[in-house]
C-alpha positions, 0 to 999 in steps of 0.5 A: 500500500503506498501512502505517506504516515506523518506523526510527532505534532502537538502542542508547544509553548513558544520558543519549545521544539517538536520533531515531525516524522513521515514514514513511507511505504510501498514505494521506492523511497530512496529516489523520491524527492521528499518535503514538507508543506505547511496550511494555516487557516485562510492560508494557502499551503506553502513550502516549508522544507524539502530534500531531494533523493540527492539530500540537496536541502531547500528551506523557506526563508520564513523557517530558516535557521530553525527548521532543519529537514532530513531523512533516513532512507533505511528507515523510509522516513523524512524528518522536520526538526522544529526549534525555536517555534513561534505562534505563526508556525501553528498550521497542518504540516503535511508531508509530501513525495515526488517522483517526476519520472513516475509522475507520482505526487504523494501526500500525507494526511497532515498533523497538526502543529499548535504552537501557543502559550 
């Protein structure tokens, strides 16, 4: 079954820490281009972070600096490590892979992420 599993969101205090993971399976994951997106209320979804199969890094300006991806290919899974979160971080962070060679375009069912005091 190919489908992508996030986990690890909750609530946190501002300025607190929180590690998302995205775990994949039935697919090819090592060759798969990997990110995470982010959707606020009244928001569009946005870039957050991504890592390609090659581990070439991209980060939104917004979150650079805090966030750091990275992802264990044994382990099929991506990583969003979250420090020094803000209230404006508070969205529906969802996970997503893409392979352009197979056209394939996966997304997660989302977590959420609160960030409030």
């Amino acid at each position: 079954q190919v489908q992508l599993v996030e986990s690890g969101g909750g609530l946190v205090q501002p300025g607190g820490s929180l590690t998302l993971s995205c775990t994949a399976s039935g697919i090819q994951f090592p060759r798969y281009d990997m990110g995470w997106y982010r959707q606020a209320p009244g928001n569009q979804r946005e870039l957050v972070a991504q890592i390609t199969a090659g581990s070439s890094v991209e980060t939104a300006d917004s979150v650079k600096g805090r966030f750091t991806i990275f992802r264990n290919n044994a382990r099929m899974t991506v990583y969003l490590q979250m420090n020094n979160l803000r209230p404006e971080d508070t969205a529906v962070y969802y996970c997503n892979g893409v392979r352009r060679l197979l056209n394939a375009n996966l997304w997660g069912q989302g977590t959420q992420v609160t960030v409030s005091s």
